[in-house]
C-alpha positions, 0 to 999 in steps of 0.5 A: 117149257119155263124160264127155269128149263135148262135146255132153253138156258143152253141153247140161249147161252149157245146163242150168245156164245156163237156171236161172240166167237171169233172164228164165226165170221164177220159181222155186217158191220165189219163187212160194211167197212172192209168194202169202203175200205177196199173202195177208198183204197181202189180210188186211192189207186185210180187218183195215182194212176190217172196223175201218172198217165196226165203228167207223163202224157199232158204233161199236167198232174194232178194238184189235189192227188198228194191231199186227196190219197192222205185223207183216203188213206187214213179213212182206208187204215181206220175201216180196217182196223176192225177185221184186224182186231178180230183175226189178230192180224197185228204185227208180232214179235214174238220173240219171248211169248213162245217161252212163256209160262201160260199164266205170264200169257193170260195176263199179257193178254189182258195186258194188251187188251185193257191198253188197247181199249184204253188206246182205240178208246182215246182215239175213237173219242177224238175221231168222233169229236173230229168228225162231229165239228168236221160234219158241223162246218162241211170241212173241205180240204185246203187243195185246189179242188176242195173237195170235202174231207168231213166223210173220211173223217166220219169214216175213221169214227166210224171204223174207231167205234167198231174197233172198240166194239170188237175189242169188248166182244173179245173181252165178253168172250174171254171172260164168259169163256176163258178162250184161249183164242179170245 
């Protein structure tokens, strides 16, 4: 069978079409950053518990507790960002798509997704020059502790440059396709 075999076409193009479908499952990357996402948000919790048992037990809480839960907290939302992309997991007001014109629906989809690219572009952008200086300088934080905030920082390029890779997954789809569920 040939490159010009029209089964080899299909079978090739079926490939490419169960990548990029959304409902496929998540792709190792994205698993890969759910779990630091739920590991950071885990030691995010751990820090709060602990203060709140040293502080109401010893009577000493935790200074580095309120810088340490903002840096791991951004890192958590950024990693997350991906999976939601994916599952159209964004908060909604829909309250004037339902009554819609599926034309008007089209166009607002490419709407939302031409801003979105635009918006995580930007952001992924300065997420990846933040943690490039971040990376260069071994930024720790300002707390007492001074612990080192360059990985978070890596971490919120990373889940930016992810959300970006969905985003243009789900515009392939959509224009190789014109899936309604892009």
């Amino acid at each position: 069978m040939g490159d010009d075999d029209p089964r080899a076409r299909r079978r090739a193009a079926s490939s490419l079409r169960a990548r990029l479908t959304p409902g496929a499952g998540a792709t190792l990357i994205e698993r890969a950053a759910i779990a630091v996402c739920g590991a950071t948000l885990f030691v995010v919790m751990l820090v709060g518990a602990v203060d709140i048992v040293s502080g109401e037990v010893f009577g000493v809480f935790l200074p580095f507790k309120v810088d340490m839960s903002g840096t791991l907290a951004a890192a958590a939302i950024f990693l997350a960002w991906p999976l939601v992309q994916r599952t159209h997991a964004h908060i909604k007001v829909d309250l004037f798509l339902p009554h819609l014109p599926r034309p008007l629906l089209r166009l607002s989809w490419w709407a939302s997704q031409a801003t979105g690219m635009l918006v995580f572009g930007l952001i992924a952008y300065g997420a990846v020059d933040l943690a490039a200086d971040s990376v260069a300088i071994r930024e720790t934080s300002a707390a007492t502790l001074g612990y080192p905030i360059w990985p978070a920082k890596v971490a919120c390029a990373v889940g930016a440059v992810i959300t970006i890779g969905v985003f243009l997954l789900q515009t392939a789809r959509r224009l190789l396709h014109g899936a309604e569920d892009a």
